[in-house]
PAFI-61931 format. One line per 8 residues: number of its first residue (from 1); for each residue x, y, z of N, C-alpha, C, O. Coordinates in steps of 0.1 Angstrom, whole numbers, plus 5000, padded with zeros to 4 digits. Each point is the difference from the previous one (the first is absolute). Example, Ala and Ser with C-alpha at 12.3 -4.5 7.8 and 13.67 -1.06 7.14 Angstrom:
2
1) 5132,4943,5078,4991,5012,5000,5009,5012,5000,5010,5000,5007  4986,5011,4986,5009,5011,5000,4992,5011,5008,5005,5011,5001
***
This chain:
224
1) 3086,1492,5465,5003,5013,5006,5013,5006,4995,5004,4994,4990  5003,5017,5013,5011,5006,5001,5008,4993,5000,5000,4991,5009  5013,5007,4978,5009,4991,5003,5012,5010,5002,4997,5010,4993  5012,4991,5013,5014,5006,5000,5008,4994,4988,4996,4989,4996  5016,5018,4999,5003,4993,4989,5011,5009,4997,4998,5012,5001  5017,4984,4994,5013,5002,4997,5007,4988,4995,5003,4991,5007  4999,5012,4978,5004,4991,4990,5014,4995,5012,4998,4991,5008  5011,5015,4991,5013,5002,5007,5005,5008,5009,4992,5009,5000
9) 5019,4994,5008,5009,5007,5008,4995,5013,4998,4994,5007,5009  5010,4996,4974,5003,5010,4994,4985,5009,4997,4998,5012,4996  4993,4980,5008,4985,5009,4991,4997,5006,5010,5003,4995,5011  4989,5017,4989,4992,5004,5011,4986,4991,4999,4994,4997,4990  5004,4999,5025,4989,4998,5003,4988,5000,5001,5000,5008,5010  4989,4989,4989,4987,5010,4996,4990,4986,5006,5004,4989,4999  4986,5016,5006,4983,4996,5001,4993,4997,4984,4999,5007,4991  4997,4981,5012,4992,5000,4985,4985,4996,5005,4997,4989,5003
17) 4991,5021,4997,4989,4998,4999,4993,4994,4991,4988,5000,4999  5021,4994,4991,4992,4997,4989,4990,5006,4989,5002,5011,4995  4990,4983,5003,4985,5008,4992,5001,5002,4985,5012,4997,4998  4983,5006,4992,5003,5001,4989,4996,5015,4992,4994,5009,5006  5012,4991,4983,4996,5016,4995,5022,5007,5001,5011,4996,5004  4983,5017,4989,5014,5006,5001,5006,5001,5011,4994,5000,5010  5020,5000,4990,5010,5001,5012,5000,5009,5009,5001,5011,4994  4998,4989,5017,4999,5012,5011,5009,4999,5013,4999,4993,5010
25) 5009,5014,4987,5011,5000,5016,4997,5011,5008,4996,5012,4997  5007,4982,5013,4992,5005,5014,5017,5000,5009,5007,4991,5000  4995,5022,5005,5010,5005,5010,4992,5004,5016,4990,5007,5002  5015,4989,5005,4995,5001,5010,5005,5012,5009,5011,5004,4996  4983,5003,5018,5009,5010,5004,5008,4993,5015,4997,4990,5005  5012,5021,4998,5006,4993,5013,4993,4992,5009,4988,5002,5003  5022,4988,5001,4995,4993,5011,4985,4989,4999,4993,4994,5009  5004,5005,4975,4984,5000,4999,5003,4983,4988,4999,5000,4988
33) 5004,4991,5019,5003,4990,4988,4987,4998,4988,4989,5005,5001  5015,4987,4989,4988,5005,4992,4989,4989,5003,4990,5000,4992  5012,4991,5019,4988,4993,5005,4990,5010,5005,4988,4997,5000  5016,5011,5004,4994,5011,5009,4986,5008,4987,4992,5008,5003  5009,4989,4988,4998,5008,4990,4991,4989,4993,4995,5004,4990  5001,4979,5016,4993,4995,4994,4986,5001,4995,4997,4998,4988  4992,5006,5022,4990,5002,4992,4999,5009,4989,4992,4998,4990  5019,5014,5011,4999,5010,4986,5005,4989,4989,4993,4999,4989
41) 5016,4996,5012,5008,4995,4990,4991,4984,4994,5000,4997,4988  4995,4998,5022,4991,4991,4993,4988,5002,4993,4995,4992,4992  5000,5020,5012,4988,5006,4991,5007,5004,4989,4993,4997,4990  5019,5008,5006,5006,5006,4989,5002,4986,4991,5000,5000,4988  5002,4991,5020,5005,4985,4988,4988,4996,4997,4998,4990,4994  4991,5019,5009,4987,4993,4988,5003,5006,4990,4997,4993,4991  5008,5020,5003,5009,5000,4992,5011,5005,4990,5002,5004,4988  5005,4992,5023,5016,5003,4997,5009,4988,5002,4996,4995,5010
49) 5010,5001,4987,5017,4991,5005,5006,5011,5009,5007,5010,4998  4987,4984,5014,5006,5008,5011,5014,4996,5006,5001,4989,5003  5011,5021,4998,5009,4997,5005,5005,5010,5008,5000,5012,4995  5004,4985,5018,5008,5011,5011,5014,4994,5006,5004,4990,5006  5003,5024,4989,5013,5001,5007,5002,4993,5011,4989,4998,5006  5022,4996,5002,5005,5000,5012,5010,5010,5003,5011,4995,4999  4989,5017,5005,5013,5009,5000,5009,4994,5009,4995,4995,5010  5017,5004,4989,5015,4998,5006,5001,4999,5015,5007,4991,5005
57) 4987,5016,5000,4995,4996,5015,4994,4991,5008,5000,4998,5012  4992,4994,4974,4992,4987,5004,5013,4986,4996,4997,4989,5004  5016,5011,4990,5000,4996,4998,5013,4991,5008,5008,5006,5008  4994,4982,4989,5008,4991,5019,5009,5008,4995,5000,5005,4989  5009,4996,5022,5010,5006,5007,4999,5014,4992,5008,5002,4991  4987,5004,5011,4997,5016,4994,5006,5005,5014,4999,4993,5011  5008,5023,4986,5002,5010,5004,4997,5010,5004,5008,5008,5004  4977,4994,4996,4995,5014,4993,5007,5013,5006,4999,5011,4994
65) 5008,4988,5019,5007,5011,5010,5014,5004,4994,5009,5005,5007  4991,4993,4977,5011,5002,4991,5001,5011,4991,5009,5007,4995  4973,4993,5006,4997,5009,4985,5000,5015,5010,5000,5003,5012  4999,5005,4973,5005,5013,5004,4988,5005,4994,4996,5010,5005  4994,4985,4982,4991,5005,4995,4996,4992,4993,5005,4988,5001  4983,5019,4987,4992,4990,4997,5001,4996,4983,4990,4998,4993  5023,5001,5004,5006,4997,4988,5005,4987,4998,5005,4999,4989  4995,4987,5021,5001,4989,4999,4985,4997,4996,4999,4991,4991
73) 4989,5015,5013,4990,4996,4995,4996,5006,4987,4989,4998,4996  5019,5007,4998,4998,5002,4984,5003,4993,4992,4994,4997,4990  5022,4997,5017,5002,4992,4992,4997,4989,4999,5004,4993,4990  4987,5002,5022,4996,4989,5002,4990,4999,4989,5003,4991,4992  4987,5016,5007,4987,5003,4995,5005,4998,4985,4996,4991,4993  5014,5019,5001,5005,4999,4987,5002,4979,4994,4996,4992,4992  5014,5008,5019,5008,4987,4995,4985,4987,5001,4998,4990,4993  4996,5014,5016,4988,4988,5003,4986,5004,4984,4992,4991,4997
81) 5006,5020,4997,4992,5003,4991,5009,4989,4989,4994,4991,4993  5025,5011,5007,5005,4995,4988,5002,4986,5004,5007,4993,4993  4990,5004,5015,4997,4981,5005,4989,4995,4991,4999,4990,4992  4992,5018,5012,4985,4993,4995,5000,5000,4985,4995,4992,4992  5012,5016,5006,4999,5004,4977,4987,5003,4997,4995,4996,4990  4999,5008,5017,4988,5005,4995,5005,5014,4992,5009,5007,5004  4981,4996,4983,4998,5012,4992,4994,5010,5002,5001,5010,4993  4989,4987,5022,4990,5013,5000,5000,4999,5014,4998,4988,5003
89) 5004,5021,5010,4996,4999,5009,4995,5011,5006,5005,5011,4998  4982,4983,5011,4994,5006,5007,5004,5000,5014,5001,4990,5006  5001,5019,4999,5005,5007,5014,4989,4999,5009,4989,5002,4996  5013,4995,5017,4995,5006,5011,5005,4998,5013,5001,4988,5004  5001,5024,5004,5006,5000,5010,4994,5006,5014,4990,5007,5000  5014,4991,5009,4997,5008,5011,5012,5007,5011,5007,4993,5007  4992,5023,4991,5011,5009,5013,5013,4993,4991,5000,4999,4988  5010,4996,5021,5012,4997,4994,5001,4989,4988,5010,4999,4993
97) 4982,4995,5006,5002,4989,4988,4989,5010,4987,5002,4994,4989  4992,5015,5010,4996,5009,4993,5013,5010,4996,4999,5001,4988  5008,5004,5015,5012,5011,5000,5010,4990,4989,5006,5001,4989  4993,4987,5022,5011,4988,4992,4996,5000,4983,5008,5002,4991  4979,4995,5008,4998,4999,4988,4995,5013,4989,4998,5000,4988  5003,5007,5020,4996,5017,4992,5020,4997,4994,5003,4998,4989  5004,5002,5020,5015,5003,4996,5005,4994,4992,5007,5006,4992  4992,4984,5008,5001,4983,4989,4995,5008,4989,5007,5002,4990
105) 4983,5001,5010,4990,5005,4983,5005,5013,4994,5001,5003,4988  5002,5006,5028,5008,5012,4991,5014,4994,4989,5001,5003,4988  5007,4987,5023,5012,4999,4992,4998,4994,4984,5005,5005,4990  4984,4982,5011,4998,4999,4989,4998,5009,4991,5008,5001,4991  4981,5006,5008,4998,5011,4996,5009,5009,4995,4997,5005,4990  5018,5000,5017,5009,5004,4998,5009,4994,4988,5004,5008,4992  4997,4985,5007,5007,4984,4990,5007,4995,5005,5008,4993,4993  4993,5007,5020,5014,4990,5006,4994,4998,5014,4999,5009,5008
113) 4998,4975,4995,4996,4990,5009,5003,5005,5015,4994,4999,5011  5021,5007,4986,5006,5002,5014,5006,5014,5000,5010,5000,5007  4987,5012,4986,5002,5011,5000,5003,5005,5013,4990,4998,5007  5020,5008,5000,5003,5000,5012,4990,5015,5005,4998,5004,5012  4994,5005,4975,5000,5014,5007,4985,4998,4992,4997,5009,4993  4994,4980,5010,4987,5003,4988,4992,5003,5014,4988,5002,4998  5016,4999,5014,4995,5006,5013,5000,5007,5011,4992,5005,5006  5018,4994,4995,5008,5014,5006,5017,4999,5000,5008,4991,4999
121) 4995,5020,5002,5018,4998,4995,5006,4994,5013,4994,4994,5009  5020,5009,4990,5011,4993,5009,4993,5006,5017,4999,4992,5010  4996,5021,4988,5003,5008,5018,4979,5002,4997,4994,5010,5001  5001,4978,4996,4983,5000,5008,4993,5008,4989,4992,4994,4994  5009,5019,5002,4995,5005,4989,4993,4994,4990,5005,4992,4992  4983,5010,5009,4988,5000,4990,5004,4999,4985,5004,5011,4996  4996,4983,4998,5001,5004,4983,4986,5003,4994,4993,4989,4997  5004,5017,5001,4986,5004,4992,4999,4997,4983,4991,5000,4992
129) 5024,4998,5007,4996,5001,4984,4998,4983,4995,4997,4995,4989  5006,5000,5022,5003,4985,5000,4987,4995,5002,4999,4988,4997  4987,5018,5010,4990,5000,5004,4989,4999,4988,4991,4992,4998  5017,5024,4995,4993,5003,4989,5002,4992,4985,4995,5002,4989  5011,4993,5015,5003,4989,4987,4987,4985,5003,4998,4992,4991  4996,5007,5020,4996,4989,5001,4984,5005,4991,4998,5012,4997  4992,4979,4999,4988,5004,4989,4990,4988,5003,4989,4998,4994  5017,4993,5016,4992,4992,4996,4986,5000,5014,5002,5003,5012
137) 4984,4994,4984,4991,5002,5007,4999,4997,5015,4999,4988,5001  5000,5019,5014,5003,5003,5011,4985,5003,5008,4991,5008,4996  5008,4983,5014,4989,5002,5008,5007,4998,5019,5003,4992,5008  4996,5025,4990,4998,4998,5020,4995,4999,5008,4995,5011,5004  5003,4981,5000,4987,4997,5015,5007,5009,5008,5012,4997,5003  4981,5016,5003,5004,5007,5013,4985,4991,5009,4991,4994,4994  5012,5008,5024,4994,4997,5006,4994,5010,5008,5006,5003,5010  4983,5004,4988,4998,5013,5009,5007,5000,5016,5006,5009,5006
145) 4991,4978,4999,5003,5004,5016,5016,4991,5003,5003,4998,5012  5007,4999,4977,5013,4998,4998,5004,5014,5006,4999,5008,4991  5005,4998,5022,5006,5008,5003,5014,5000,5008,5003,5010,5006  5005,4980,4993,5012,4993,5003,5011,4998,4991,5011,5005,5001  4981,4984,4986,5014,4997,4994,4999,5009,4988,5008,5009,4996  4981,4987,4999,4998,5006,4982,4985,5007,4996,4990,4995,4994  5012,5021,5017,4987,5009,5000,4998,5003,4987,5009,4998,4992  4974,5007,5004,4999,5002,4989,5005,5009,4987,4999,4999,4988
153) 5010,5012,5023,5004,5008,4998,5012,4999,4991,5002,5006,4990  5011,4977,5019,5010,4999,4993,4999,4992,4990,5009,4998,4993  4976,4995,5006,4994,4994,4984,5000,5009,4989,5007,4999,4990  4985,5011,5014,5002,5008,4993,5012,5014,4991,4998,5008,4991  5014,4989,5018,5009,5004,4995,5009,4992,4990,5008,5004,4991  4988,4980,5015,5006,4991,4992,4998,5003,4987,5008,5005,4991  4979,4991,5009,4995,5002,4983,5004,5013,4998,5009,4999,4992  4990,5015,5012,5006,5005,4992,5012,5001,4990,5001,5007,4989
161) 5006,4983,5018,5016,5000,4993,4997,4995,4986,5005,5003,4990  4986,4988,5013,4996,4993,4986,4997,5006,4989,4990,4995,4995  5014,5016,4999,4992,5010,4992,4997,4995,4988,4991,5007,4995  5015,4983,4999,4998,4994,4986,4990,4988,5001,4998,4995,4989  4996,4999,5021,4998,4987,5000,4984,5007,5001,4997,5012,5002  4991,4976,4995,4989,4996,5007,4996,4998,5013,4999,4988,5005  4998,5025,5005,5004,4996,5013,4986,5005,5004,4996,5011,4997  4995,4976,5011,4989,5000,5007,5003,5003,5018,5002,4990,5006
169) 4998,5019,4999,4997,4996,5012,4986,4997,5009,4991,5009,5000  5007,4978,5010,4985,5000,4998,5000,5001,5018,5006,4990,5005  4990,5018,5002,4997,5003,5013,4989,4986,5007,4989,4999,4995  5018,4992,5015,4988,4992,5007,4997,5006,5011,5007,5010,5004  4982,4986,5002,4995,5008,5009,4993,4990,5010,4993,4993,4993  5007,5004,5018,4997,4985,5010,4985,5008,4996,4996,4994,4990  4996,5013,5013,4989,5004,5002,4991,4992,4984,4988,4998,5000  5022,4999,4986,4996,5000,4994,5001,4980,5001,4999,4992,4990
177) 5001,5007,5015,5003,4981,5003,4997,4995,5012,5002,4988,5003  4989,5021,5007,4992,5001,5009,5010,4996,5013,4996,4994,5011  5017,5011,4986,5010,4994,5016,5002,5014,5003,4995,5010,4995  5011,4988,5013,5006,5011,5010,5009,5005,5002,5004,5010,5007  5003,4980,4985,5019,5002,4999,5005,4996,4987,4992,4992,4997  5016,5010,4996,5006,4992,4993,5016,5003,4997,5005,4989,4997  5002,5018,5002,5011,5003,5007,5010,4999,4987,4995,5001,4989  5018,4997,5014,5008,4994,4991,5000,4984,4999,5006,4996,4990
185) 4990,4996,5019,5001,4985,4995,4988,4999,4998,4999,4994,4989  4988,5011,5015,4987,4996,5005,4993,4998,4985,4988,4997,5001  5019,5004,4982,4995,4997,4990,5002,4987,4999,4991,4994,4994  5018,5000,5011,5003,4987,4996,4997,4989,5007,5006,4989,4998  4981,5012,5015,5003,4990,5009,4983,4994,4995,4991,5004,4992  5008,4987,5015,4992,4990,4991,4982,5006,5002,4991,4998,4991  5008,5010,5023,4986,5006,5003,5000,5015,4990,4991,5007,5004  5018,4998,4985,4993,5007,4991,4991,4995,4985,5003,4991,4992
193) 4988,5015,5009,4994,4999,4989,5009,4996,4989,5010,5005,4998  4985,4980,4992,5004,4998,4985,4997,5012,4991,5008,5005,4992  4980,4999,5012,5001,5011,4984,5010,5010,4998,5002,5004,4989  5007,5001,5027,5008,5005,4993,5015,4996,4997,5008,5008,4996  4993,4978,5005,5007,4992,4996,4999,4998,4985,5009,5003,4992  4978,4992,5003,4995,4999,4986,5004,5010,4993,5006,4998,4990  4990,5015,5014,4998,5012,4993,5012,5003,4995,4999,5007,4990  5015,4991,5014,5013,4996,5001,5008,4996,4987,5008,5005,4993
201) 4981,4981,5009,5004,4990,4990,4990,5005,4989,5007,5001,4990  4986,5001,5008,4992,5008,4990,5010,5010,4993,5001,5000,4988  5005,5006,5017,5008,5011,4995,5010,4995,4994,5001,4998,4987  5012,4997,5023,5008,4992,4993,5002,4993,4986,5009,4999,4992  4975,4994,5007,4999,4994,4991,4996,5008,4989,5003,4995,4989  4990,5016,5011,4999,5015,4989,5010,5003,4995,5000,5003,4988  5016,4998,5020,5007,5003,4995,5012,4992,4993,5011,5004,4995  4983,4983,5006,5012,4987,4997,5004,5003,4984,5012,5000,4996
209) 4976,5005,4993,5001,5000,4988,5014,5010,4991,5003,5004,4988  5002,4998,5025,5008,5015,5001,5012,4990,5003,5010,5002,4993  4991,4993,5011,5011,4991,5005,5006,4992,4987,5011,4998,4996  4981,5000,5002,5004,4988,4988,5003,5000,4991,5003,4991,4992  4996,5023,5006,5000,5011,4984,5017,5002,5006,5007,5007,4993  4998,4990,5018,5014,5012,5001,5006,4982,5012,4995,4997,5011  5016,4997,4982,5003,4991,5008,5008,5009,5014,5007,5011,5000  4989,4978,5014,5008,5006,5013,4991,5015,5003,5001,5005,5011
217) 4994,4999,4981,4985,5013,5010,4998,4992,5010,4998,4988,4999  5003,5020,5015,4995,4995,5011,4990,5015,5003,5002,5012,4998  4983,4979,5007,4992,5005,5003,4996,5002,5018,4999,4989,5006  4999,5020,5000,5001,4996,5014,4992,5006,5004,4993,5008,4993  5005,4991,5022,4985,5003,5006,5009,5004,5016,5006,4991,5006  4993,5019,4998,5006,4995,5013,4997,5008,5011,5003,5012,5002  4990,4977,5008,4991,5005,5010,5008,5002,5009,5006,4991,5005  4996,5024,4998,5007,5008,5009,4999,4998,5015,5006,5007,5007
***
């Protein structure tokens, strides 16, 4: 099963699903550890090398009534891609571990790991040009009946920012998976349908060949 795993003190943390095939890290959103995310993530390690974050909050004697925003989790995300040494990574996230890793990819993208403005400046402000620098291939899962955290609406403005990139956004719909709800967690819990879990990893893997051609392209998927 799932092993937990941290070389030392110093490394962040992470869930290892195992599985074989290209590297795939998995961010999780608030409050949501990435056990919580098992059946998705075990269907993905048929195949991917599945790996998920622990954000800072999970971890002993954590703080989290410290943080002021969501910039320790970039850097988390940045410093744990440059743990693994991997050359090609594939992204995927959910709500706050999704943002974490859009921001990480912008900076790269920018040329500098920890650019303090590749997301918004000093006073919250949006950088758009820092947006538009990102190219690499983008898939957003909006949720039709997500009317709470991430409507389809603010999916859809996301990608806009993206103006230079490959940006799919693909609308779910519970009617179309024969439930009744599916919400903002309700993709990831173990009574949704595999196919659209597969259909996922089907894509991902369309776009790995794009990765590899450009070392550190992070490719992401992130179900809103």
């Amino acid at each position: 099963g799932p092993i937990t795993q941290s070389l030392n003190d110093q490394m962040i943390p992470f869930v290892d699903f195992d599985g074989s095939g290209p590297a795939l890290f998995f961010a999780h959103a608030n409050g949501y550890p990435p056990g919580a995310y098992g059946p998705l993530l075990t269907t993905l390690a048929s195949h991917y090398h599945v790996r998920a974050i622990q954000f800072r909050p999970l971890w002993p004697d954590a703080q989290p009534d410290g943080m002021r925003d969501w910039q320790p989790f970039v850097e988390d995300v940045i410093q744990w891609i440059d743990e693994q040494s991997e050359t090609a990574v594939i992204g995927v996230g959910h709500s706050l571990g999704a943002i974490a890793i859009l921001a990480a990819a912008l900076r790269r993208h920018r040329g500098g790991a920890r650019h303090p403005q590749s997301f918004s400046d000093a006073r919250g402000r949006v950088q758009h040009d820092g947006f538009a620098a990102f190219t690499a291939p983008l898939r957003l899962l909006a949720i039709s009946d997500d009317h709470d955290f991430a409507p389809p609406r603010a999916v859809a403005a996301l990608a806009a920012i993206y103006r230079n990139a490959p940006v799919e956004v693909i609308t779910l719909r519970p009617e179309d998976y024969g439930r009744t709800r599916i919400g903002h967690f309700g993709f990831f819990r173990d009574d949704m349908t595999k196919a659209a879990w597969l259909d996922t990893a089907r894509w991902l893997g369309a776009q790995l060949p794009a990765a590899t051609r450009s070392a550190r392209t992070a490719l992401l998927a992130n179900a809103a």
